[in-house]
mmCIF file of the C-alpha atoms, coordinates in Angstrom:
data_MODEL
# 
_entry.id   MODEL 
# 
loop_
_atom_site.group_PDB 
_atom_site.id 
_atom_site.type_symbol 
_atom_site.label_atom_id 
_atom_site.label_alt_id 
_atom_site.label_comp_id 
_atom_site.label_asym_id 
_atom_site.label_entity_id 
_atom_site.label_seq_id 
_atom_site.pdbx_PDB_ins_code 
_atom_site.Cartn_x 
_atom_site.Cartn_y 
_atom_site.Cartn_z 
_atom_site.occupancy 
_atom_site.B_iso_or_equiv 
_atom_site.pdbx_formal_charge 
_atom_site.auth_seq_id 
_atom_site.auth_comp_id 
_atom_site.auth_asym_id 
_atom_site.auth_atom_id 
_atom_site.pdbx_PDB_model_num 
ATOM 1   C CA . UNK A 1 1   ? -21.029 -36.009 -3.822 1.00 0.00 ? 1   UNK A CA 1 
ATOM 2   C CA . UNK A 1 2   ? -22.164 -33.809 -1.037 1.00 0.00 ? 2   UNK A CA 1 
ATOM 3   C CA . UNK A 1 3   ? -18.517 -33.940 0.858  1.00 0.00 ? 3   UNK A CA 1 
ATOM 4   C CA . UNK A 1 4   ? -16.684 -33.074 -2.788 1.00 0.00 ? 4   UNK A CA 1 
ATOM 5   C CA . UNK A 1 5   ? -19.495 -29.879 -2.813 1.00 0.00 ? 5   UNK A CA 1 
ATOM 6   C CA . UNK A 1 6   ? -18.636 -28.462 0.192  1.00 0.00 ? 6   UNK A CA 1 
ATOM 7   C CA . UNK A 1 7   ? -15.049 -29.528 -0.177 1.00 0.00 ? 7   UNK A CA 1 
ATOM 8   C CA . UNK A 1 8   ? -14.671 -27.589 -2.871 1.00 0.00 ? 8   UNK A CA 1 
ATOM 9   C CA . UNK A 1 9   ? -16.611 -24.800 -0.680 1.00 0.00 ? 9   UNK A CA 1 
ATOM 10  C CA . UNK A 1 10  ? -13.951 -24.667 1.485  1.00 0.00 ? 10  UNK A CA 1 
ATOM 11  C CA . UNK A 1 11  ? -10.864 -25.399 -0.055 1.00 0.00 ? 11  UNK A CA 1 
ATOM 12  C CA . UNK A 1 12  ? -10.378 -21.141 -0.658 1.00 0.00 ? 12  UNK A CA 1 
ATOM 13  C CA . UNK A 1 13  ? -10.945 -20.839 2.828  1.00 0.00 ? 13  UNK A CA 1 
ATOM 14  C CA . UNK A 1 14  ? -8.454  -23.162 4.051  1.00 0.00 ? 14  UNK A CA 1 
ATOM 15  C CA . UNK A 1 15  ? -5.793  -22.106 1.538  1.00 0.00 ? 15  UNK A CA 1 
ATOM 16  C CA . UNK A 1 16  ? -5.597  -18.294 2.709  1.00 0.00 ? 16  UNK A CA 1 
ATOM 17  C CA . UNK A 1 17  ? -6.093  -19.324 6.836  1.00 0.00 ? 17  UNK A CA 1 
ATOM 18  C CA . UNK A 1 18  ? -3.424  -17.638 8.993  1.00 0.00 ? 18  UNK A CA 1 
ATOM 19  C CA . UNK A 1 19  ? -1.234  -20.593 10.316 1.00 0.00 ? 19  UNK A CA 1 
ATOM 20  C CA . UNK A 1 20  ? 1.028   -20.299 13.470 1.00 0.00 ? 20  UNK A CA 1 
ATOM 21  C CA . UNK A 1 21  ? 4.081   -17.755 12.585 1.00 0.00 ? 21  UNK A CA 1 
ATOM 22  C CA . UNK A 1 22  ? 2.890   -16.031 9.796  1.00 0.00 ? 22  UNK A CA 1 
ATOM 23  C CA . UNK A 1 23  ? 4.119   -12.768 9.282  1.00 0.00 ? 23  UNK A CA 1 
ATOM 24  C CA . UNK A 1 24  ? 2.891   -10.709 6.814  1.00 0.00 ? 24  UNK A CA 1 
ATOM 25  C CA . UNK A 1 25  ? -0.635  -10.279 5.627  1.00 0.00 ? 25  UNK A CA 1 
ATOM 26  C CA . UNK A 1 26  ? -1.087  -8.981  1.965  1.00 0.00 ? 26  UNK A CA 1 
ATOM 27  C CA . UNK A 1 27  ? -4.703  -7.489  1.095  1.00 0.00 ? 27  UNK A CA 1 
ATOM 28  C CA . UNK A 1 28  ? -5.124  -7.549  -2.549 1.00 0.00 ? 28  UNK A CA 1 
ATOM 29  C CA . UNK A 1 29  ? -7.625  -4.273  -3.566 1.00 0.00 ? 29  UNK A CA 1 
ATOM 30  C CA . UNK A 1 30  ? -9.901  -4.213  -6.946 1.00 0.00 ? 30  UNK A CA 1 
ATOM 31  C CA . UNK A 1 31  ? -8.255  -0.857  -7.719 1.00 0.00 ? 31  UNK A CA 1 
ATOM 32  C CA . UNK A 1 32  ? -5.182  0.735   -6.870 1.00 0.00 ? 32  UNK A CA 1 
ATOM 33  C CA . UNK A 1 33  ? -6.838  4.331   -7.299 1.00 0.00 ? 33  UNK A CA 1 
ATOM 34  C CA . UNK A 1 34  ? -5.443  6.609   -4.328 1.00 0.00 ? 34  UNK A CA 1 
ATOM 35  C CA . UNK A 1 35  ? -4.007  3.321   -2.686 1.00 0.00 ? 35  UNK A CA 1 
ATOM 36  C CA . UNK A 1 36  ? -1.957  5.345   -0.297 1.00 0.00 ? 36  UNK A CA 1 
ATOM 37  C CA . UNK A 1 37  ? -4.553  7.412   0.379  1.00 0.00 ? 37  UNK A CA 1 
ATOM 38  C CA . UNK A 1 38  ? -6.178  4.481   0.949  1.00 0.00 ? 38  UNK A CA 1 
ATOM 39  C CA . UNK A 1 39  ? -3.411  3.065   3.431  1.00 0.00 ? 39  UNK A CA 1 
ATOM 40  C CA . UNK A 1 40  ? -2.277  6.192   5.347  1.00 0.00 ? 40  UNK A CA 1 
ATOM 41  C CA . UNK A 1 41  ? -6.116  6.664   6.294  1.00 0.00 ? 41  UNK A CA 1 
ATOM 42  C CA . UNK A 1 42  ? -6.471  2.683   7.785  1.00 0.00 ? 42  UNK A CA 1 
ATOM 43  C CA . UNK A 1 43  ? -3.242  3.279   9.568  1.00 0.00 ? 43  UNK A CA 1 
ATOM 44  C CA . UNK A 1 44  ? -4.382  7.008   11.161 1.00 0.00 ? 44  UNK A CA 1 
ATOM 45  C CA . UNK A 1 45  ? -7.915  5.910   12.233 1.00 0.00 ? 45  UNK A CA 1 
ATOM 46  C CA . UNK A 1 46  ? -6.158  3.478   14.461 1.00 0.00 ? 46  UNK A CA 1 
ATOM 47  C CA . UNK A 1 47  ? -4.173  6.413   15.854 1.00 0.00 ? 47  UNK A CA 1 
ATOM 48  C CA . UNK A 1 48  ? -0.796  5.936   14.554 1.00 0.00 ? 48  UNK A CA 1 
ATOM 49  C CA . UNK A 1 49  ? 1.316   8.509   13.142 1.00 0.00 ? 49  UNK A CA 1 
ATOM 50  C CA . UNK A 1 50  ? 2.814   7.651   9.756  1.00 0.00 ? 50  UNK A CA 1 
ATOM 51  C CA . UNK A 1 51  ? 6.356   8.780   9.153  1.00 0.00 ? 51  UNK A CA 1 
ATOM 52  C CA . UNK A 1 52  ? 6.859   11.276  5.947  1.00 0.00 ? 52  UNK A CA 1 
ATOM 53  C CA . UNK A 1 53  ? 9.897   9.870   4.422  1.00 0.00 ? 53  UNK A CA 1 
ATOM 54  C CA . UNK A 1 54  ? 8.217   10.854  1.123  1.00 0.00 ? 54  UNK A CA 1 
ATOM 55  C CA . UNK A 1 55  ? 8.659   7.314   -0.607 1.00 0.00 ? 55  UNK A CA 1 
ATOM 56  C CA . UNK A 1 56  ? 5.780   6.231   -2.636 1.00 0.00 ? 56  UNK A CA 1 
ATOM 57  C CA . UNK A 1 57  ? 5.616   3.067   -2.200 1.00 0.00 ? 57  UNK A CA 1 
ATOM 58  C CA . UNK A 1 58  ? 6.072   2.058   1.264  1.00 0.00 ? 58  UNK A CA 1 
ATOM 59  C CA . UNK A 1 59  ? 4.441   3.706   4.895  1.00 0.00 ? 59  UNK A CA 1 
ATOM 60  C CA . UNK A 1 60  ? 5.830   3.487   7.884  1.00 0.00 ? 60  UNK A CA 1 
ATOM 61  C CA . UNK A 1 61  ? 4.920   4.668   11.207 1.00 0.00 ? 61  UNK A CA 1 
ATOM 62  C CA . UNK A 1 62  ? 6.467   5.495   14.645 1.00 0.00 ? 62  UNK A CA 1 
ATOM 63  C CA . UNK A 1 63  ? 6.290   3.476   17.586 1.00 0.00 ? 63  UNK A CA 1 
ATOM 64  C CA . UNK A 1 64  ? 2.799   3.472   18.977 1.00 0.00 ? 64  UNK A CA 1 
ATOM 65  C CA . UNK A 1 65  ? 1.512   1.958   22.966 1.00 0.00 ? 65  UNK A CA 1 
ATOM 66  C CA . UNK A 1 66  ? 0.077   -1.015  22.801 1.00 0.00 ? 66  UNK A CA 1 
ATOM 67  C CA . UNK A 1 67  ? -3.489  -0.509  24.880 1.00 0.00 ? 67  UNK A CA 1 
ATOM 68  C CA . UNK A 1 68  ? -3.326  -3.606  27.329 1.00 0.00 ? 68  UNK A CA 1 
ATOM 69  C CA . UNK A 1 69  ? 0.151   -4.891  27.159 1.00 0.00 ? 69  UNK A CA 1 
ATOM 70  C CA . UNK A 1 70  ? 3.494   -2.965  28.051 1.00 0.00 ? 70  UNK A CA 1 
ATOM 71  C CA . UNK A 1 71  ? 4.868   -2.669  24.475 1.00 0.00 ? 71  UNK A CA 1 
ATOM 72  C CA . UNK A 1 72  ? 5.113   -0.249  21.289 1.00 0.00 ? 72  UNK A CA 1 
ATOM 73  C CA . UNK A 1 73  ? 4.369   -1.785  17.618 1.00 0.00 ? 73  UNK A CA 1 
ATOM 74  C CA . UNK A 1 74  ? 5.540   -0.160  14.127 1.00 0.00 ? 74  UNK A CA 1 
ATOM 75  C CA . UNK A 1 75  ? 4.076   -1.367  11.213 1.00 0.00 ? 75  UNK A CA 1 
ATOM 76  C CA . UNK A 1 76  ? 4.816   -1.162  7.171  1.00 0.00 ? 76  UNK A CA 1 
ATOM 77  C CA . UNK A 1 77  ? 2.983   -0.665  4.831  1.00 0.00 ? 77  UNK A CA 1 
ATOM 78  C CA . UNK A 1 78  ? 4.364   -2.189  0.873  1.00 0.00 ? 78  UNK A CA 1 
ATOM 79  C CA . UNK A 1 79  ? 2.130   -1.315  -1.708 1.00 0.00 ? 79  UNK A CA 1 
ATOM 80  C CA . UNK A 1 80  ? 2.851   -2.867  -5.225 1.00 0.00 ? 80  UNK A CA 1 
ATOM 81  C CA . UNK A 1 81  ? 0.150   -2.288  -7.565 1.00 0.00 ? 81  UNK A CA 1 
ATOM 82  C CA . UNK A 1 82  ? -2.754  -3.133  -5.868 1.00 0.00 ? 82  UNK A CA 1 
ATOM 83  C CA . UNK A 1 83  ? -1.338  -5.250  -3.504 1.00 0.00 ? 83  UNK A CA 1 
ATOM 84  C CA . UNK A 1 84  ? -0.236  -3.906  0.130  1.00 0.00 ? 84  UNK A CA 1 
ATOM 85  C CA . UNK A 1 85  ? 2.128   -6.173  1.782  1.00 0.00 ? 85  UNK A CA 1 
ATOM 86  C CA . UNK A 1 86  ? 1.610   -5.073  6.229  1.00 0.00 ? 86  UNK A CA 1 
ATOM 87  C CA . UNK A 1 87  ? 4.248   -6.725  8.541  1.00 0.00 ? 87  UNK A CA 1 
ATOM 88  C CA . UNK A 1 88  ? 5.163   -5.372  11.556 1.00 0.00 ? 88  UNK A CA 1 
ATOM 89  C CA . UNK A 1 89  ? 7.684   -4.822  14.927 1.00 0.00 ? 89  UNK A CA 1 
ATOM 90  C CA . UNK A 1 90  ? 6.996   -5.105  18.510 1.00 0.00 ? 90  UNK A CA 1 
ATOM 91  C CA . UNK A 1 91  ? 9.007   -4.591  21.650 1.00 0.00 ? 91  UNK A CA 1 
ATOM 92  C CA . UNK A 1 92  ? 8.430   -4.579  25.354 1.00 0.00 ? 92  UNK A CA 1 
ATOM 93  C CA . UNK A 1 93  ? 8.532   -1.357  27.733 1.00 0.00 ? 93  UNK A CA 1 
ATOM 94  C CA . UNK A 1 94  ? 10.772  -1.176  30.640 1.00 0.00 ? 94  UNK A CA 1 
ATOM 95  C CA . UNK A 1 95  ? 10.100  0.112   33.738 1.00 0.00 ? 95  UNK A CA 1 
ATOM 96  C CA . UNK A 1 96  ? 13.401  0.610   35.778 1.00 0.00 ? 96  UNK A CA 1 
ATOM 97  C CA . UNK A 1 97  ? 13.526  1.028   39.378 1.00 0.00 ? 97  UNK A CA 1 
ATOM 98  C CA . UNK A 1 98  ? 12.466  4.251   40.283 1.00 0.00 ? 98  UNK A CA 1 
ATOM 99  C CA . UNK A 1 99  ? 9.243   4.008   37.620 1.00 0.00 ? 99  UNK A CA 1 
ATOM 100 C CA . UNK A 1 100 ? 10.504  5.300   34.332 1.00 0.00 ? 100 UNK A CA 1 
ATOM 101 C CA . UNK A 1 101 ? 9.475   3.435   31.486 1.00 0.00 ? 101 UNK A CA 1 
ATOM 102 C CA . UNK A 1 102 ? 12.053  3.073   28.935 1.00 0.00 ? 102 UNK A CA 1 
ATOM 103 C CA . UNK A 1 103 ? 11.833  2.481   24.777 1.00 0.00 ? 103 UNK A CA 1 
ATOM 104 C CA . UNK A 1 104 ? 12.179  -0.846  23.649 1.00 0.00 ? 104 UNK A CA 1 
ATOM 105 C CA . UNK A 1 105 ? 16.202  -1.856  23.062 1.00 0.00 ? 105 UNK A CA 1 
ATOM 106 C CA . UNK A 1 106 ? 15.115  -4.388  20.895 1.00 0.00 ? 106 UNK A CA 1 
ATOM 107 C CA . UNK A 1 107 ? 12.173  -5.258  18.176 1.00 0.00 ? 107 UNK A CA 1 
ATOM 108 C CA . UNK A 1 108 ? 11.265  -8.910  17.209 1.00 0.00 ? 108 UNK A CA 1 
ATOM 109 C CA . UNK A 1 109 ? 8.686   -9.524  14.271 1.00 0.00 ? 109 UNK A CA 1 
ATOM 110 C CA . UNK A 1 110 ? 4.744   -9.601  15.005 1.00 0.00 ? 110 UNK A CA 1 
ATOM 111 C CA . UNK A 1 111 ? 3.543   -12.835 14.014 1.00 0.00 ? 111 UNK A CA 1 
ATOM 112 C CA . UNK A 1 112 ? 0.476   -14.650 14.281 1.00 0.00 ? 112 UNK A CA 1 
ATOM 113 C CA . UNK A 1 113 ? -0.261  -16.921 17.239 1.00 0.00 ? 113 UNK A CA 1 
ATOM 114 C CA . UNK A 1 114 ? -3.481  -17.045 19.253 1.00 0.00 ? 114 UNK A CA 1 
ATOM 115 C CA . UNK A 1 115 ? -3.837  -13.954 21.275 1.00 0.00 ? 115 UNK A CA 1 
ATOM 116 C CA . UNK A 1 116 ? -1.311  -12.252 19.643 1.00 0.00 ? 116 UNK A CA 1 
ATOM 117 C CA . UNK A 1 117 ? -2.411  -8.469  20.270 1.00 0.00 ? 117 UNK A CA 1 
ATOM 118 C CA . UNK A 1 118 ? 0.282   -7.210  17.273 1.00 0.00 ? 118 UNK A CA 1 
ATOM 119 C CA . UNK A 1 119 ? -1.407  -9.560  15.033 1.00 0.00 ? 119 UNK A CA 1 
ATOM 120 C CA . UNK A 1 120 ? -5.022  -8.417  15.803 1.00 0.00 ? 120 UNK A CA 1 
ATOM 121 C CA . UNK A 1 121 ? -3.781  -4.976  15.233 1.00 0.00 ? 121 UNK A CA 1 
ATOM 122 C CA . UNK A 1 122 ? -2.316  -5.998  11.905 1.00 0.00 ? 122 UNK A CA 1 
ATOM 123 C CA . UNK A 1 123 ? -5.438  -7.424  10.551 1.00 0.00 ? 123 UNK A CA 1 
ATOM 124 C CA . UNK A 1 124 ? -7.170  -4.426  11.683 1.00 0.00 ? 124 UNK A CA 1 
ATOM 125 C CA . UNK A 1 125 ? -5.898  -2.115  9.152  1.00 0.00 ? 125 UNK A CA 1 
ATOM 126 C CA . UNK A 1 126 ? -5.924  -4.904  7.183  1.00 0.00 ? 126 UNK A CA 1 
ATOM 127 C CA . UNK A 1 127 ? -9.598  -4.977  7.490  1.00 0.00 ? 127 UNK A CA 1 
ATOM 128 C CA . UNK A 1 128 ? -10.138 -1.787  7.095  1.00 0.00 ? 128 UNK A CA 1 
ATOM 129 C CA . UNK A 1 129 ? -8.714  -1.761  3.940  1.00 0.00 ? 129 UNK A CA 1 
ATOM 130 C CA . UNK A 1 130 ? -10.645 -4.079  2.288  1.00 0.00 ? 130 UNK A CA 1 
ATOM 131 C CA . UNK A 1 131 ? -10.132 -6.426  -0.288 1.00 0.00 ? 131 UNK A CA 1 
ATOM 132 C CA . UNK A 1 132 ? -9.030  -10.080 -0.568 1.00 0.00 ? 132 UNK A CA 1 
ATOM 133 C CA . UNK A 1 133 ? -6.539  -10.611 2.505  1.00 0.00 ? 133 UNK A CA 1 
ATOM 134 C CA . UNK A 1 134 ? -3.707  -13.565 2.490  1.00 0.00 ? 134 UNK A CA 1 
ATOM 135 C CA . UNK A 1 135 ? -1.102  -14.515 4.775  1.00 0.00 ? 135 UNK A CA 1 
ATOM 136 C CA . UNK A 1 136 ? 2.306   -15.657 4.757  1.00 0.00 ? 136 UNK A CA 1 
ATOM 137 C CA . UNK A 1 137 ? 5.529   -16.250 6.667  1.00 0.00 ? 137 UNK A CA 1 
# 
């Protein structure tokens, strides 16, 4: 009887773990009152710079430095009622031969692995956002 108890405990736990390769984390809020107010503030405290395309509905923002790693990350920002849907880009710096870094030629997906930096910066915002978070590929 005990085992079923904490079974049941646990089973909404397990269900919304992160598992290897998951890409997109959705944080579900109890309102959707200034949502993108909300959104564009979680994304700025961690010093990004969100692009004004002037859509409603989705936030983007410009590559930013990764703070250990060689790289630049982008992430987006879905909102759909009060839902926000965060995925996110990453690519790797180049330095060339006489020390100049160049941009990224090419962006792959930030997904979730352990020690994924991209990911922990993805599920900062998300964290700062509050809510109910769950992940998926």
């Amino acid at each position: 009887m005990k085992l079923l108890l904490i079974l049941l405990f646990l089973l909404p736990l397990l269900v919304n773990a992160q598992k290897n390769e998951d890409t997109k984390i959705i944080v579900t809020l109890n309102d959707s009152v200034d949502i993108y107010k909300k959104v564009k503030i979680a994304l700025v405290e961690l010093d990004f710079i969100v692009k004004d395309n002037y859509n409603v509905d989705t936030l983007t923002t410009y590559p930013r430095e990764f703070s250990k790693i060689p790289g630049q990350c982008r992430l987006t920002a879905v909102i759909k009622g009060k839902s926000i849907t965060l995925t996110g880009i990453f690519g790797l710096i180049k330095i060339d031969d006489f020390g100049y870094t160049r941009s990224p030629k090419d962006y792959q997906n930030i997904i979730y692995y352990k020690g994924s930096k991209g990911w922990e910066l993805l599920k900062t915002v998300a964290e700062r956002l509050g809510g109910q978070m769950t992940f998926s590929k």
